[in-house]
CHARMM-style PDB file with segment names, atoms N, HN, CA, C and O in Angstrom:
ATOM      1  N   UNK     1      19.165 -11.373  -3.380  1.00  0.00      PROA
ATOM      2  CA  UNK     1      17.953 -10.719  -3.832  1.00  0.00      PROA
ATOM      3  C   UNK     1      16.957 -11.775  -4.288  1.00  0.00      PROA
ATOM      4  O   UNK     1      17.331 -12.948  -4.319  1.00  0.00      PROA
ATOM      5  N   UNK     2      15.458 -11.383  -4.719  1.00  0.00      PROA
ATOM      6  HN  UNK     2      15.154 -10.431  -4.694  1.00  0.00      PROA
ATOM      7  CA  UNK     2      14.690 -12.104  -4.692  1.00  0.00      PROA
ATOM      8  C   UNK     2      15.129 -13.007  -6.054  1.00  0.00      PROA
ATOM      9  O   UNK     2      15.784 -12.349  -6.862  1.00  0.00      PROA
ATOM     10  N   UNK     3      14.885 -14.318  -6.406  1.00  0.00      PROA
ATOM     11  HN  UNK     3      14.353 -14.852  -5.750  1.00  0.00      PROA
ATOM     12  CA  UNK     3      15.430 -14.923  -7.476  1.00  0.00      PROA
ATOM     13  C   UNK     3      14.508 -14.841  -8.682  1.00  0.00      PROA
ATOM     14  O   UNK     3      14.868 -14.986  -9.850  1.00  0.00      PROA
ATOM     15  N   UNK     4      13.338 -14.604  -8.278  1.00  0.00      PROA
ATOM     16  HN  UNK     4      13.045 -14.486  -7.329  1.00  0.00      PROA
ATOM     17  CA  UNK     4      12.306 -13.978  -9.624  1.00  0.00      PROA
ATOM     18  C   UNK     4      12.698 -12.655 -10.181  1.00  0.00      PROA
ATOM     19  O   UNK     4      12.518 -12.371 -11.366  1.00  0.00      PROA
ATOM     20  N   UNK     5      13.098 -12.055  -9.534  1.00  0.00      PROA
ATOM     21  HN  UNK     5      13.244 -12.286  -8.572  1.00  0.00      PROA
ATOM     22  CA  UNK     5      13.247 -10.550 -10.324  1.00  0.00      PROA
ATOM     23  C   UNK     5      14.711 -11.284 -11.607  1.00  0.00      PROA
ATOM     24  O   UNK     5      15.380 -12.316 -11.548  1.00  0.00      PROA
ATOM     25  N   UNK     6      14.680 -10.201 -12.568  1.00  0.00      PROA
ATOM     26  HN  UNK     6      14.137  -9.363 -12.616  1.00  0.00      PROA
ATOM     27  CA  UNK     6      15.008  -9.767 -13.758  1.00  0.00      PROA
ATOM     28  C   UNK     6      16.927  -9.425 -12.963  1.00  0.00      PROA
ATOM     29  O   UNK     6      17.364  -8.672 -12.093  1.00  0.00      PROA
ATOM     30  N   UNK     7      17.599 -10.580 -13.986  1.00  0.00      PROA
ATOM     31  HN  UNK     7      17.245 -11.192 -14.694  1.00  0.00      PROA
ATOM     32  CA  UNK     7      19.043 -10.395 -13.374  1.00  0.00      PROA
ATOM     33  C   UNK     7      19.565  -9.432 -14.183  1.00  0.00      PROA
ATOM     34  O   UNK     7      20.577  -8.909 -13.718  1.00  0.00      PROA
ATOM     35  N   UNK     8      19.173  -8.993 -15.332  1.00  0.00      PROA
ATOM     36  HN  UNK     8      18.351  -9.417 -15.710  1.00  0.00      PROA
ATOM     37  CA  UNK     8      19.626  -7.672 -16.407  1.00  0.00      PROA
ATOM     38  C   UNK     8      19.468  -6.854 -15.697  1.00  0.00      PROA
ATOM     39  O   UNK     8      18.324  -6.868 -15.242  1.00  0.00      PROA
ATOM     40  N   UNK     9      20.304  -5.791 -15.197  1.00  0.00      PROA
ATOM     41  HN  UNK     9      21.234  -5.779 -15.566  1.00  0.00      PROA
ATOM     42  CA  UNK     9      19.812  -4.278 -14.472  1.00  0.00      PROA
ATOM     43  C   UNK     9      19.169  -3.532 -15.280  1.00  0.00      PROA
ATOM     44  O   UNK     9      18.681  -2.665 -14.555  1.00  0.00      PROA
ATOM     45  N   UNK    10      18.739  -3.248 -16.772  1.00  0.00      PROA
ATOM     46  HN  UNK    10      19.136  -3.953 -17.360  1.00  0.00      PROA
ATOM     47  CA  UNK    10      18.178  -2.281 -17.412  1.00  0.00      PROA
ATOM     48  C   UNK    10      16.605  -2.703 -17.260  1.00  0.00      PROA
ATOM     49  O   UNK    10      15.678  -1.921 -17.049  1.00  0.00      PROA
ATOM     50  N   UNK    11      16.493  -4.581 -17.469  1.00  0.00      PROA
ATOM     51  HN  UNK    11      17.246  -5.217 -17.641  1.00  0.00      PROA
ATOM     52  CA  UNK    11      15.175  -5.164 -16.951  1.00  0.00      PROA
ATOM     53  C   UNK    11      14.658  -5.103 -15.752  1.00  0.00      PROA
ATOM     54  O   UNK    11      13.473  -4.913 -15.478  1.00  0.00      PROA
ATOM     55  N   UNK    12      15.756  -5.302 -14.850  1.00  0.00      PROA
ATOM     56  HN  UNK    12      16.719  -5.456 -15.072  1.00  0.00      PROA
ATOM     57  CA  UNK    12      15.283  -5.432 -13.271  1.00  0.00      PROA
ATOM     58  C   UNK    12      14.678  -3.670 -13.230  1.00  0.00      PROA
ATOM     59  O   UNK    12      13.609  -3.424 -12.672  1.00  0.00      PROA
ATOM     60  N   UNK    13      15.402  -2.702 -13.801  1.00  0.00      PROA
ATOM     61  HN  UNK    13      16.270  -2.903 -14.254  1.00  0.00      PROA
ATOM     62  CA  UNK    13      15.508  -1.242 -13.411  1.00  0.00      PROA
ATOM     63  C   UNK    13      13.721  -0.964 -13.837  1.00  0.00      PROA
ATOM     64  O   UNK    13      12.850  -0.457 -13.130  1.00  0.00      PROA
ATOM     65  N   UNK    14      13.626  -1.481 -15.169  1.00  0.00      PROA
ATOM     66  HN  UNK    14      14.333  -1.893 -15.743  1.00  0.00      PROA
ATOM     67  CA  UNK    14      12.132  -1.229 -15.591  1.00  0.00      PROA
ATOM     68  C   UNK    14      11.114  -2.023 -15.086  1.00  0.00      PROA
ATOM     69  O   UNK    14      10.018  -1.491 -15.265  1.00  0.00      PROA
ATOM     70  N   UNK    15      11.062  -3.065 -14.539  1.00  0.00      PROA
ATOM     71  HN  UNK    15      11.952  -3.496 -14.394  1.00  0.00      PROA
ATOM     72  CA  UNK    15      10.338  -3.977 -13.946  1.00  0.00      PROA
ATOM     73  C   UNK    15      10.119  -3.150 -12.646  1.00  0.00      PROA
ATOM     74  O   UNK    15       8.989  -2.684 -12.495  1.00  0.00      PROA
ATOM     75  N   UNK    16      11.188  -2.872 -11.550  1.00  0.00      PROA
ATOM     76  HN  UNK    16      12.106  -3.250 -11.672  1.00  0.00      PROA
ATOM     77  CA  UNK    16      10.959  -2.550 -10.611  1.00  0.00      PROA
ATOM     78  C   UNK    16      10.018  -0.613 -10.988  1.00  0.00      PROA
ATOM     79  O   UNK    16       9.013  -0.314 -10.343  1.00  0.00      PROA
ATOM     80  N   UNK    17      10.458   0.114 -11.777  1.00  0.00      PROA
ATOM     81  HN  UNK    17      11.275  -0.128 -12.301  1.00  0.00      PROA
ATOM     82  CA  UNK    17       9.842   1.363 -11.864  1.00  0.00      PROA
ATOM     83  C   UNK    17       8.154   0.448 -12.617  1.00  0.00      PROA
ATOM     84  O   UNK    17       7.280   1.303 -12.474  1.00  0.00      PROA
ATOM     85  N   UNK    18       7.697  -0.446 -13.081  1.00  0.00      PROA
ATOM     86  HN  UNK    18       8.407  -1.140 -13.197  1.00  0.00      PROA
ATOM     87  CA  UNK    18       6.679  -0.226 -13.527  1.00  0.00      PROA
ATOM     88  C   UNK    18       6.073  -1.028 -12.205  1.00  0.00      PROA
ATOM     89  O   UNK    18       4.856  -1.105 -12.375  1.00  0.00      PROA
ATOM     90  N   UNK    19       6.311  -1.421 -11.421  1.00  0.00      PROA
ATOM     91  HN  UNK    19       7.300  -1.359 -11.282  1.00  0.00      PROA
ATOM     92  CA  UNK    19       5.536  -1.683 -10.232  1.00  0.00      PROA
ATOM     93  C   UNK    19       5.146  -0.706  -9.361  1.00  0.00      PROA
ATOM     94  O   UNK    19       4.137  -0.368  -8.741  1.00  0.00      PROA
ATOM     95  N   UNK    20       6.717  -0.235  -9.581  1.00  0.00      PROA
ATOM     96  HN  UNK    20       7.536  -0.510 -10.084  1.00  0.00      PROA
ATOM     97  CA  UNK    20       6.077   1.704  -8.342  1.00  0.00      PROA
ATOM     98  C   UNK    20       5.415   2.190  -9.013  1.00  0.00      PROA
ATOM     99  O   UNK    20       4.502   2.519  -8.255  1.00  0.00      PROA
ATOM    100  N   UNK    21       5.071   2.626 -10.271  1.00  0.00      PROA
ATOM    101  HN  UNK    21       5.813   2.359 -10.887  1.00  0.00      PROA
ATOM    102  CA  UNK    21       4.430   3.399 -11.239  1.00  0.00      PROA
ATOM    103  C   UNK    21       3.175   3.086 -10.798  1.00  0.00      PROA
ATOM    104  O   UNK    21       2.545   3.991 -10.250  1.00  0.00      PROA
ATOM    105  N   UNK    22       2.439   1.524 -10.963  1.00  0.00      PROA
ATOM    106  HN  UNK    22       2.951   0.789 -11.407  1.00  0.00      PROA
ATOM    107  CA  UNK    22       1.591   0.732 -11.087  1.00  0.00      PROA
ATOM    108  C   UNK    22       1.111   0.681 -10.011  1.00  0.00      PROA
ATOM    109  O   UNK    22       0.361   1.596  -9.671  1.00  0.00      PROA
ATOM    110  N   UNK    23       1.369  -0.341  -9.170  1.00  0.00      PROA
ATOM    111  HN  UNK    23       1.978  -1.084  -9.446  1.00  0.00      PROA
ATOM    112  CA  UNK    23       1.031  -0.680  -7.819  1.00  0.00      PROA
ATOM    113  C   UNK    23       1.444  -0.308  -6.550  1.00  0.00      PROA
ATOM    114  O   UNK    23       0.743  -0.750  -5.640  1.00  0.00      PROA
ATOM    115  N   UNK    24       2.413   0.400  -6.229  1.00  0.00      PROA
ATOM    116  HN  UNK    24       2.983   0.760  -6.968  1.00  0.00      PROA
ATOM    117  CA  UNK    24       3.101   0.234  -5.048  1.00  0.00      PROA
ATOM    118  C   UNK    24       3.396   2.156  -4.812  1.00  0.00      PROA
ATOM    119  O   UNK    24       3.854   2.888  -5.689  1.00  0.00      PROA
ATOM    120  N   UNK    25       3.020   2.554  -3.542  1.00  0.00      PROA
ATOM    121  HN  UNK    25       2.648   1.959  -2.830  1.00  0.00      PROA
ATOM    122  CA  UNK    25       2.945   4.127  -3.308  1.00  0.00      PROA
ATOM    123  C   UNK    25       4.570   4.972  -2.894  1.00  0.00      PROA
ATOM    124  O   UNK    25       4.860   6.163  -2.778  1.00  0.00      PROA
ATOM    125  N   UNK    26       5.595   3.348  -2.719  1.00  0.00      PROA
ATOM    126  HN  UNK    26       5.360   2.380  -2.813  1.00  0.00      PROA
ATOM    127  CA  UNK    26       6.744   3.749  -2.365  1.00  0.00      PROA
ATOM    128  C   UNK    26       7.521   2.254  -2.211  1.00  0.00      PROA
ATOM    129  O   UNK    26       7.084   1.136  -1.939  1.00  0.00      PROA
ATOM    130  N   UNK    27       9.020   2.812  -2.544  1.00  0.00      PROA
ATOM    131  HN  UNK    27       9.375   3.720  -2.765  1.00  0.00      PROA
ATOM    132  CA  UNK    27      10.016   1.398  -2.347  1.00  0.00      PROA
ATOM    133  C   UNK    27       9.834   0.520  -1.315  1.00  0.00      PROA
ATOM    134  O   UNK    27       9.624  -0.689  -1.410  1.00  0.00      PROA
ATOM    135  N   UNK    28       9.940   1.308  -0.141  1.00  0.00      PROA
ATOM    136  HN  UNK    28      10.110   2.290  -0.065  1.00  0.00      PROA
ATOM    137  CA  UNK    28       9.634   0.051   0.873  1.00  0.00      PROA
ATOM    138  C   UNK    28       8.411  -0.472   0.738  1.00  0.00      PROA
ATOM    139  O   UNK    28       8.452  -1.642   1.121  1.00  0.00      PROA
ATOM    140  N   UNK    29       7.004  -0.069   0.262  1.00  0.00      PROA
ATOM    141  HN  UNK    29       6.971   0.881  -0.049  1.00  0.00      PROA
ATOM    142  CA  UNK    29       6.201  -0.919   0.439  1.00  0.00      PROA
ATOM    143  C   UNK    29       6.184  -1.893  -0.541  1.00  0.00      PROA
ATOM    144  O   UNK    29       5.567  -2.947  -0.390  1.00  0.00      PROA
ATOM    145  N   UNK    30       6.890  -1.589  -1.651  1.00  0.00      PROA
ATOM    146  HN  UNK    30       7.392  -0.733  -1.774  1.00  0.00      PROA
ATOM    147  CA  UNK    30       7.549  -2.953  -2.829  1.00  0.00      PROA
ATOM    148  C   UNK    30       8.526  -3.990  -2.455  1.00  0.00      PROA
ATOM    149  O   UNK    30       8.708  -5.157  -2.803  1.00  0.00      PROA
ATOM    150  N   UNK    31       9.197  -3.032  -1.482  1.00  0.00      PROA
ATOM    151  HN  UNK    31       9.049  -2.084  -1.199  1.00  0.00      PROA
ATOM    152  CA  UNK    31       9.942  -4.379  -1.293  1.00  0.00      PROA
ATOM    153  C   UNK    31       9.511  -5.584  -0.112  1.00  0.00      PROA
ATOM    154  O   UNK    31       9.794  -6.774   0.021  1.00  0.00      PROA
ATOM    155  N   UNK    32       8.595  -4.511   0.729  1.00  0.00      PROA
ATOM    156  HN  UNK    32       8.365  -3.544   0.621  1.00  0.00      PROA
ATOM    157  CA  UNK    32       7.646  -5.360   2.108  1.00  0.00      PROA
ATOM    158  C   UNK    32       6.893  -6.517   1.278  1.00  0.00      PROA
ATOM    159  O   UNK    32       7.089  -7.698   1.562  1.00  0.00      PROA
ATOM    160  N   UNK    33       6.611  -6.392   0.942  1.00  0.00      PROA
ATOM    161  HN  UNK    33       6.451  -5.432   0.711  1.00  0.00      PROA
ATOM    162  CA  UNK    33       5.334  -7.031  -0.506  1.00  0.00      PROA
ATOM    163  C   UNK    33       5.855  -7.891  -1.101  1.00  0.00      PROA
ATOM    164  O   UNK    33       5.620  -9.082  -0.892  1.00  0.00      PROA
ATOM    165  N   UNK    34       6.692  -7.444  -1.988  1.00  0.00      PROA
ATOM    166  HN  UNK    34       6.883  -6.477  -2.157  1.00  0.00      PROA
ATOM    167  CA  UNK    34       7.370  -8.612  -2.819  1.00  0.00      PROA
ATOM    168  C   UNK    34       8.440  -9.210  -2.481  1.00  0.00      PROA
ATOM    169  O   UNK    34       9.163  -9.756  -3.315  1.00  0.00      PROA
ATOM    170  N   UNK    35       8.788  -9.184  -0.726  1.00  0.00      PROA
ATOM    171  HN  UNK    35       8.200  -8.741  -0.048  1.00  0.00      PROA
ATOM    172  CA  UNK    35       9.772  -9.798   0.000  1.00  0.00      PROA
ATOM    173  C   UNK    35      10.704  -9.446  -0.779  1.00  0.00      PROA
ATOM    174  O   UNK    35      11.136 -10.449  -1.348  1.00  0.00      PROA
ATOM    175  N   UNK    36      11.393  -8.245  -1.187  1.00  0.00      PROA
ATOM    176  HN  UNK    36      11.042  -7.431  -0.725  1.00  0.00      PROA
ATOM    177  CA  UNK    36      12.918  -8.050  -2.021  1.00  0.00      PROA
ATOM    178  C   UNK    36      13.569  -7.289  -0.871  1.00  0.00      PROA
ATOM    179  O   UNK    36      12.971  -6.443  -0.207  1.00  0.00      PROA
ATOM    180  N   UNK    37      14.899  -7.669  -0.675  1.00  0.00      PROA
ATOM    181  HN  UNK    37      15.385  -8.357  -1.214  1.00  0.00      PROA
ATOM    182  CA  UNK    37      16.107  -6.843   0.180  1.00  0.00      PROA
ATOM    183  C   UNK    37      16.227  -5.567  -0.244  1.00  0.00      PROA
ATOM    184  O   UNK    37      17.066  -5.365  -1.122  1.00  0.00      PROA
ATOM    185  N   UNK    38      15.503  -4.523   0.219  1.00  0.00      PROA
ATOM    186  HN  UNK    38      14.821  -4.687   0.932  1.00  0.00      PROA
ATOM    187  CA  UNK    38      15.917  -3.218  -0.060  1.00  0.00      PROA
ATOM    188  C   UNK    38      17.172  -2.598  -0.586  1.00  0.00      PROA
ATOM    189  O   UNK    38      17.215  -1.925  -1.617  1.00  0.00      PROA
ATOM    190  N   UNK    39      18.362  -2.912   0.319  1.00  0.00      PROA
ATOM    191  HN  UNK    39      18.327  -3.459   1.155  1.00  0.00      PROA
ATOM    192  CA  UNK    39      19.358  -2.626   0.342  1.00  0.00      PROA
ATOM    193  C   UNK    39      20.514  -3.127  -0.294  1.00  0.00      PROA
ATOM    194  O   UNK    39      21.679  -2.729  -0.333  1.00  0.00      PROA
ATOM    195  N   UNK    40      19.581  -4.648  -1.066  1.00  0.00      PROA
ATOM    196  HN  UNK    40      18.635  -4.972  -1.035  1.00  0.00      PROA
ATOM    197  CA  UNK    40      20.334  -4.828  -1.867  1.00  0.00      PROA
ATOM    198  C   UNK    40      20.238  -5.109  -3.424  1.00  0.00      PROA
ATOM    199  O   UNK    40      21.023  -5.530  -4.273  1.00  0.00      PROA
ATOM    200  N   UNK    41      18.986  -4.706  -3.412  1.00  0.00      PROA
ATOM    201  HN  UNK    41      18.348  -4.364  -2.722  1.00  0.00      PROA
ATOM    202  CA  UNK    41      18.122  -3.933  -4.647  1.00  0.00      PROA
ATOM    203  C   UNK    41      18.488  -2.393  -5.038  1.00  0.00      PROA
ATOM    204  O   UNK    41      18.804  -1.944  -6.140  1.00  0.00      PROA
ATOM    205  N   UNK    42      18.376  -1.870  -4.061  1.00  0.00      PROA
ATOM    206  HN  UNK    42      18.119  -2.234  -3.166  1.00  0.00      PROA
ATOM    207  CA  UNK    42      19.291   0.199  -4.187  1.00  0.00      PROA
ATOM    208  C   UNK    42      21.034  -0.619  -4.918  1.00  0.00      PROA
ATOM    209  O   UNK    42      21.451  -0.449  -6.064  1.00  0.00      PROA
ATOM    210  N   UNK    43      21.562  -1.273  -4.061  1.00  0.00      PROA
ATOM    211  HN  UNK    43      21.224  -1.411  -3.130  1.00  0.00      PROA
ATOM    212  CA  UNK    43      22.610  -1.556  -4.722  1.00  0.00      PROA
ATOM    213  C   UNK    43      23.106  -2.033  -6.079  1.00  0.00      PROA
ATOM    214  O   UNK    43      23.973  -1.522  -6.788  1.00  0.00      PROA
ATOM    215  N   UNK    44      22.467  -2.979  -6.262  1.00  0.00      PROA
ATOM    216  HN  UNK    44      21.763  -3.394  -5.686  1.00  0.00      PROA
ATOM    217  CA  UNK    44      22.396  -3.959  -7.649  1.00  0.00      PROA
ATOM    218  C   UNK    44      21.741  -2.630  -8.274  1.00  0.00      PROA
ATOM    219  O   UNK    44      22.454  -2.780  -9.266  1.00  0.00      PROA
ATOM    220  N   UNK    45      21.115  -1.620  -8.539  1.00  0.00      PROA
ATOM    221  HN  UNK    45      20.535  -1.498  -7.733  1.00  0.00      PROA
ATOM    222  CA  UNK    45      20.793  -0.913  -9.494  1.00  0.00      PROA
ATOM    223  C   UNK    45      21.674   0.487  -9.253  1.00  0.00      PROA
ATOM    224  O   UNK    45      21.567   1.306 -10.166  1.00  0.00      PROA
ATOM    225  N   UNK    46      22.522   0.854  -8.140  1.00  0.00      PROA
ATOM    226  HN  UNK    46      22.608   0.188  -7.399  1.00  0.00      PROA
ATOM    227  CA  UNK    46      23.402   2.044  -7.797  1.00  0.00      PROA
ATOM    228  C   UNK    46      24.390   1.203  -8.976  1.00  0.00      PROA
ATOM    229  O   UNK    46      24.260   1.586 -10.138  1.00  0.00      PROA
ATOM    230  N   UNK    47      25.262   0.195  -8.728  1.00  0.00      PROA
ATOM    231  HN  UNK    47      25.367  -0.116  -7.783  1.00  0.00      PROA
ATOM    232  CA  UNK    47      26.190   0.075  -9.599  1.00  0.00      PROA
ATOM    233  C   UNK    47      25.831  -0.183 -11.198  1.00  0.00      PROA
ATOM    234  O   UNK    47      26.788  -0.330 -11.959  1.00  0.00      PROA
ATOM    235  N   UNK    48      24.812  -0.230 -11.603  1.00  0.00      PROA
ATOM    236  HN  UNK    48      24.035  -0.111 -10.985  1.00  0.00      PROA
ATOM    237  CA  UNK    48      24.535   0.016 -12.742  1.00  0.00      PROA
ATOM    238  C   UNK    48      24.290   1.581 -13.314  1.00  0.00      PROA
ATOM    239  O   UNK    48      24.174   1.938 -14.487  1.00  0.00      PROA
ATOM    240  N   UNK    49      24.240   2.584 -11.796  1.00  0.00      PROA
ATOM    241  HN  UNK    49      24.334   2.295 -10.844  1.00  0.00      PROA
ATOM    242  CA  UNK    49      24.442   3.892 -12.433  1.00  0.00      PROA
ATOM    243  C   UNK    49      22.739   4.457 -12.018  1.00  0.00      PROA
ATOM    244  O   UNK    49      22.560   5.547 -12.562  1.00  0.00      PROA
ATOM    245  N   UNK    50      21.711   4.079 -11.359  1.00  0.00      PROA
ATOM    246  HN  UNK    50      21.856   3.194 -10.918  1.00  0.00      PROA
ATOM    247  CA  UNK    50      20.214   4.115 -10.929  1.00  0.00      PROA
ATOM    248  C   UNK    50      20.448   4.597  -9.680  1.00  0.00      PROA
ATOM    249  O   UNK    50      21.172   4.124  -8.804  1.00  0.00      PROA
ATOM    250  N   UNK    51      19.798   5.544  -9.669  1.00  0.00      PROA
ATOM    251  HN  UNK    51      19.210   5.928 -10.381  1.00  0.00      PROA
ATOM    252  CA  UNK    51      19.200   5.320  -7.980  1.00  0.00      PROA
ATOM    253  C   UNK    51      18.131   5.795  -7.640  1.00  0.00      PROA
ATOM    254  O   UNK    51      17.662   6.447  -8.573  1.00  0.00      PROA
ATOM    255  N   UNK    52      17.348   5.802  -6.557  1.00  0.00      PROA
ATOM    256  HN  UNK    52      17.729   5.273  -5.799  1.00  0.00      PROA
ATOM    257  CA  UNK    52      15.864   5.947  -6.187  1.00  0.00      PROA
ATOM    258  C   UNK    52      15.490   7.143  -5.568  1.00  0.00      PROA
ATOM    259  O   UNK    52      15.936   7.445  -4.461  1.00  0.00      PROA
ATOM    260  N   UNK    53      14.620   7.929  -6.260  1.00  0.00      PROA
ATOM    261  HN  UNK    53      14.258   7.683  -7.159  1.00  0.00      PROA
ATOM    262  CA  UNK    53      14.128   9.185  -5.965  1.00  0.00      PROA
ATOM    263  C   UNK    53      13.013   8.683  -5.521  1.00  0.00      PROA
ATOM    264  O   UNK    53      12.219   8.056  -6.223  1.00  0.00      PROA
ATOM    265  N   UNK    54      12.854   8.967  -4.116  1.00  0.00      PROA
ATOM    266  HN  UNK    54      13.498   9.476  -3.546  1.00  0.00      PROA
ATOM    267  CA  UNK    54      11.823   9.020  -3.446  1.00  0.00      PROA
ATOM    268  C   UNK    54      10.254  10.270  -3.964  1.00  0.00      PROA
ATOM    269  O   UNK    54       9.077   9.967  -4.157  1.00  0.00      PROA
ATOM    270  N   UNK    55      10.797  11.356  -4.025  1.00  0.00      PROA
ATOM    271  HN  UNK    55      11.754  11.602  -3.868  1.00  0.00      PROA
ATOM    272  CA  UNK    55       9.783  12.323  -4.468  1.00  0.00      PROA
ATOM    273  C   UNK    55       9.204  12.074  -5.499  1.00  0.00      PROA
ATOM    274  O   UNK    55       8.042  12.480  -5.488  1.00  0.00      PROA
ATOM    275  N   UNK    56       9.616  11.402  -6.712  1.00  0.00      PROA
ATOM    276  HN  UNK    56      10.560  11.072  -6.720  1.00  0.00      PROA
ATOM    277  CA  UNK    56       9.083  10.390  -8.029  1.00  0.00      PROA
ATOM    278  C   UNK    56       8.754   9.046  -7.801  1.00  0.00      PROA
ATOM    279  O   UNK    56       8.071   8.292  -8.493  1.00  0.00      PROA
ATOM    280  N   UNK    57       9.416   8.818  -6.583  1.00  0.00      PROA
ATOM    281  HN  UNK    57       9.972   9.430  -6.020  1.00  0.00      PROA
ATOM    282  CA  UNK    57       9.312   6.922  -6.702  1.00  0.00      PROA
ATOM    283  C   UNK    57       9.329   6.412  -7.812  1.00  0.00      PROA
ATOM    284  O   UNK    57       8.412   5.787  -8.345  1.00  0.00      PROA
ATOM    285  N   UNK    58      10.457   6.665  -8.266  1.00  0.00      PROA
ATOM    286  HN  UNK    58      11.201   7.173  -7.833  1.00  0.00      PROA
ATOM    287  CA  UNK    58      11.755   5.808  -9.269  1.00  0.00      PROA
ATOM    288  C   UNK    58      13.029   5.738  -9.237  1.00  0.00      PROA
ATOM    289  O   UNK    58      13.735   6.542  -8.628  1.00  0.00      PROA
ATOM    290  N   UNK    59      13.463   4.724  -9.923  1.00  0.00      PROA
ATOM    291  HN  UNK    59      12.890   4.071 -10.418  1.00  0.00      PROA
ATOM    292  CA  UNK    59      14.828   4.892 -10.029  1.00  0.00      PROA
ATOM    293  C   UNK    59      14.954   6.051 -11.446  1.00  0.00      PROA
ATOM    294  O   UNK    59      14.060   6.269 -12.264  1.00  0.00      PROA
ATOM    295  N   UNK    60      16.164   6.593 -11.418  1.00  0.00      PROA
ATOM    296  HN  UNK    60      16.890   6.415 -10.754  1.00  0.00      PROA
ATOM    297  CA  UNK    60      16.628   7.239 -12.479  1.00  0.00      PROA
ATOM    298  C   UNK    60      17.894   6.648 -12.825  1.00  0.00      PROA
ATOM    299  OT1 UNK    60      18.534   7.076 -13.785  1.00  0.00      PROA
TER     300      UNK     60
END
């Protein structure tokens, strides 16, 4: 995953929701953008218990 993002999952979890919140209309275009592995961003925050609602564009 990208090495700037936030290695805490509760940080990475809020970092990544205040970008969708903020800037970005949906995950993939956050992760197109900020060059992050989709799939292994859903992951690193699934095993912390998160996952991504598209209809909110957030994790919960």
């Amino acid at each position: 995953m990208n090495e700037n993002l936030p290695k805490d999952p509760v940080m990475l979890l809020s970092f990544i929701n205040l970008k969708l919140r903020d800037e970005f209309s949906s995950l993939e275009e956050l992760c197109s953008t900020l060059n992050i592995n989709r799939k292994e961003l859903e992951e690193t925050l699934k095993s912390s218990g998160f996952e991504y609602d598209q209809e909110n564009n957030k994790f919960w």
